[in-house]
C-alpha positions as CSV (number, residue, x, y, z in Angstrom):
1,X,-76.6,50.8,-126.2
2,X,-80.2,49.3,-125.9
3,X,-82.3,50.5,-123.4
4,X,-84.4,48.4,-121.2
5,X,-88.8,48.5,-120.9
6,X,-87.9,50.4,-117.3
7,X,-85.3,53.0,-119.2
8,X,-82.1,51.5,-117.8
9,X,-78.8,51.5,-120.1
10,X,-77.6,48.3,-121.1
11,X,-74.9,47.8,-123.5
12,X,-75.4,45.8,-126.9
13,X,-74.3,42.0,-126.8
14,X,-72.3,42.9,-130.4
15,X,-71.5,45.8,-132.4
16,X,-71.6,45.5,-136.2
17,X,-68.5,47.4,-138.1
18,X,-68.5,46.5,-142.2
19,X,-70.6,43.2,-141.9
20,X,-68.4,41.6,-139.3
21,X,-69.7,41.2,-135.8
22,X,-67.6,42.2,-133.0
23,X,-67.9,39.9,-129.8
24,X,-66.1,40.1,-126.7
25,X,-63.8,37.3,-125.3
26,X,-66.1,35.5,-123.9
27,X,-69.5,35.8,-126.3
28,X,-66.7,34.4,-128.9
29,X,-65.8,31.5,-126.5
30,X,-69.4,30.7,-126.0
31,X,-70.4,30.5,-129.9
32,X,-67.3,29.1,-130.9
33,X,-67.8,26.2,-128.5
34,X,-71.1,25.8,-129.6
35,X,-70.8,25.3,-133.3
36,X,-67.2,23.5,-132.2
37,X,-69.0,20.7,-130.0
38,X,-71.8,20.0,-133.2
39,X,-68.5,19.3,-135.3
40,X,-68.4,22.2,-137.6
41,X,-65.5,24.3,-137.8
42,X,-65.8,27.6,-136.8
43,X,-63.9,31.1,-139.0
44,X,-63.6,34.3,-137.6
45,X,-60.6,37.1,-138.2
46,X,-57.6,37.2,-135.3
47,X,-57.1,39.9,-133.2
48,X,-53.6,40.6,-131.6
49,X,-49.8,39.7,-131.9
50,X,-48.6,37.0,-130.1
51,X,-48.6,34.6,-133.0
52,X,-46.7,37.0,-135.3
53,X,-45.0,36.6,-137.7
54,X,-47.2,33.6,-138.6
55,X,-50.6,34.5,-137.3
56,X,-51.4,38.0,-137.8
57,X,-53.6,40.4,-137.1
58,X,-56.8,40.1,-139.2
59,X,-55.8,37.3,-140.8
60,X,-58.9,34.9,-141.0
61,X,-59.0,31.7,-139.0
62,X,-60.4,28.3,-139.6
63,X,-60.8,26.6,-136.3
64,X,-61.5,22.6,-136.3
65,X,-63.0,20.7,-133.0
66,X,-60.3,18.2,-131.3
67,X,-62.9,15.7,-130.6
68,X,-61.7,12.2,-131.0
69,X,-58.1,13.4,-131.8
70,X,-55.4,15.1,-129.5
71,X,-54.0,18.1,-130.2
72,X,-49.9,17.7,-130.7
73,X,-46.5,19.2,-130.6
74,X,-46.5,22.4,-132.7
75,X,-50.4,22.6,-133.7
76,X,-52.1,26.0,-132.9
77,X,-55.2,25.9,-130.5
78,X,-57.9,27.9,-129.5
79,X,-58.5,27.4,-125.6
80,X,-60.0,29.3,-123.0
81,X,-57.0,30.1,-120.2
82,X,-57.7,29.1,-116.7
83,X,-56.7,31.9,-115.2
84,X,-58.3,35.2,-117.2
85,X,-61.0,33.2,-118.9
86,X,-59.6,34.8,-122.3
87,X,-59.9,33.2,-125.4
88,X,-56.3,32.5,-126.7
89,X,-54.8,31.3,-129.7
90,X,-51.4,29.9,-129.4
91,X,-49.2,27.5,-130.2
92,X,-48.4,23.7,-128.3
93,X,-44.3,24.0,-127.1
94,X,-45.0,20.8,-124.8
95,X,-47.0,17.9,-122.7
96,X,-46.8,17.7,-119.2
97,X,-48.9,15.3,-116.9
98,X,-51.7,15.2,-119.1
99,X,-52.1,18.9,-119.9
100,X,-50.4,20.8,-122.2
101,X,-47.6,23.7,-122.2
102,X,-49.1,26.5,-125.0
103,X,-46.9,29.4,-126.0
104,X,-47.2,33.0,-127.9
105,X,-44.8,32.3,-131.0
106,X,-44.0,36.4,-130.4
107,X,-44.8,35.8,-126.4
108,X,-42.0,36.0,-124.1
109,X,-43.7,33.7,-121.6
110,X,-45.7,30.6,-121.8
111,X,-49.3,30.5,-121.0
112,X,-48.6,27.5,-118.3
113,X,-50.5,24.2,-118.0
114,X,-53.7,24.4,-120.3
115,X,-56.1,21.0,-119.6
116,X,-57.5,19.2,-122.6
117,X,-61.0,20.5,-121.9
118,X,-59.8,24.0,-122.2
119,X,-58.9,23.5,-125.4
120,X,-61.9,24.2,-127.9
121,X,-60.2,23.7,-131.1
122,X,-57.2,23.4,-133.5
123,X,-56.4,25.9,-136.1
124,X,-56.4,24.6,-139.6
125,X,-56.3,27.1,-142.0
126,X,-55.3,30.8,-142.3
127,X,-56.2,33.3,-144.9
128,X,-54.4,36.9,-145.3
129,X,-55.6,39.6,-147.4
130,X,-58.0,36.5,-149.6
131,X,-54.8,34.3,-150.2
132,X,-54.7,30.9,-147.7
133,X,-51.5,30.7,-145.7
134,X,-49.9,27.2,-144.8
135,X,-46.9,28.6,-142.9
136,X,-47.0,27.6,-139.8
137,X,-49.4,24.7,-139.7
138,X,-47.7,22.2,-141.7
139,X,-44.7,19.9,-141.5
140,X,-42.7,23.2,-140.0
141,X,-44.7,23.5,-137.2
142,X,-42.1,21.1,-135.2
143,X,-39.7,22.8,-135.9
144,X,-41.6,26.4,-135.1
145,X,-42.6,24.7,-131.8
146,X,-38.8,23.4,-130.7
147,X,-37.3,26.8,-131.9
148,X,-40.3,28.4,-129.3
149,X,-39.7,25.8,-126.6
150,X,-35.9,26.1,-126.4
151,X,-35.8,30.0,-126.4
152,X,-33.7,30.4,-129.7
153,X,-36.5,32.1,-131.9
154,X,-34.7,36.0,-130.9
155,X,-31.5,34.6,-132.4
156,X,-33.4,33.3,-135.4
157,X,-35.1,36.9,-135.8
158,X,-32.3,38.1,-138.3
159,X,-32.1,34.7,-140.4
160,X,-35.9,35.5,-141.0
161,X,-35.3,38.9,-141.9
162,X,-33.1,38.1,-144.5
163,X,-34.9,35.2,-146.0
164,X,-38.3,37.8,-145.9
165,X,-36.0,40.2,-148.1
166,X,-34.3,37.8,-150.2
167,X,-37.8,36.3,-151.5
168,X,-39.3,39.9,-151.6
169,X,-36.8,41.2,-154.1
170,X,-36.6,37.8,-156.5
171,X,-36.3,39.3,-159.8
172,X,-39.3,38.4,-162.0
173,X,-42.3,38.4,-159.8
């Protein structure tokens, strides 16, 4: 809390935990968009679980600006929802009329229309526990996206399970 010259309580614009600043929805929205529109890309670690299993909580996120280039099928962008004002990150399932259907890949509904101009960026690169992660934003992307879109990832959910176990126990590494 910082108080004011006439004594009144305000609360802090950021709290700092271990070196990482902690920003609400919208502070985020407002500095990502910022370093976004001068063309840099923007990092900062996730928060939540509606991209599990292929975002994750924590997991450090490289955002890139869209300008010039339209987002597409299967690529995972940052926008700013029309209805809450919330900074989400989720994945494109579809195009309709000039906006875009976005969609949780652990979300049970989609987000709705979002507008090019809501979207601030496209994710690029992930990093989990120092190590960079590439599931999810390459080539399989389309086929992450179709498997959203047509409602078949909860029969997939087993098929993962067992190819997460099968690689885990590999003898030799």
């Amino acid at each position: 809390m910082v108080t004011s010259p006439d004594h009144e309580v305000k609360p802090a614009l950021f709290t700092k935990k271990r070196e990482e600043l902690s920003l609400s929805s919208q502070q985020l929205e407002k500095l990502m968009r910022g370093v976004l529109d001068k063309g840099a890309c923007f990092r900062f670690r996730s928060k939540g679980f509606s991209m599990s299993p292929f975002i994750k909580d924590g997991d450090v996120l490289t955002i890139a600006p869209v300008q010039g280039s339209a987002p597409g099928f299967g690529d995972v962008v940052v926008f700013t929802h029309p209805n809450t004002g919330k900074l989400i990150i989720h994945r494109i399932i579809g195009k309709k009329a000039g906006s875009y259907l976005t969609k949780g890949d652990n979300a049970l509904e989609g987000d709705g229309l979002i507008s090019k101009a809501a979207i601030l960026g496209r994710v690029t690169k992930m990093e989990r526990n120092g190590r960079y992660i590439s599931l999810g934003l390459g080539p399989d992307r389309f086929i992450i996206a179709f498997v959203i879109r047509t409602g078949l990832l909860p029969l997939l959910w087993p098929v993962w399970r067992l190819v997460r176990f099968l690689m885990r126990s590999r003898p030799g590494e």
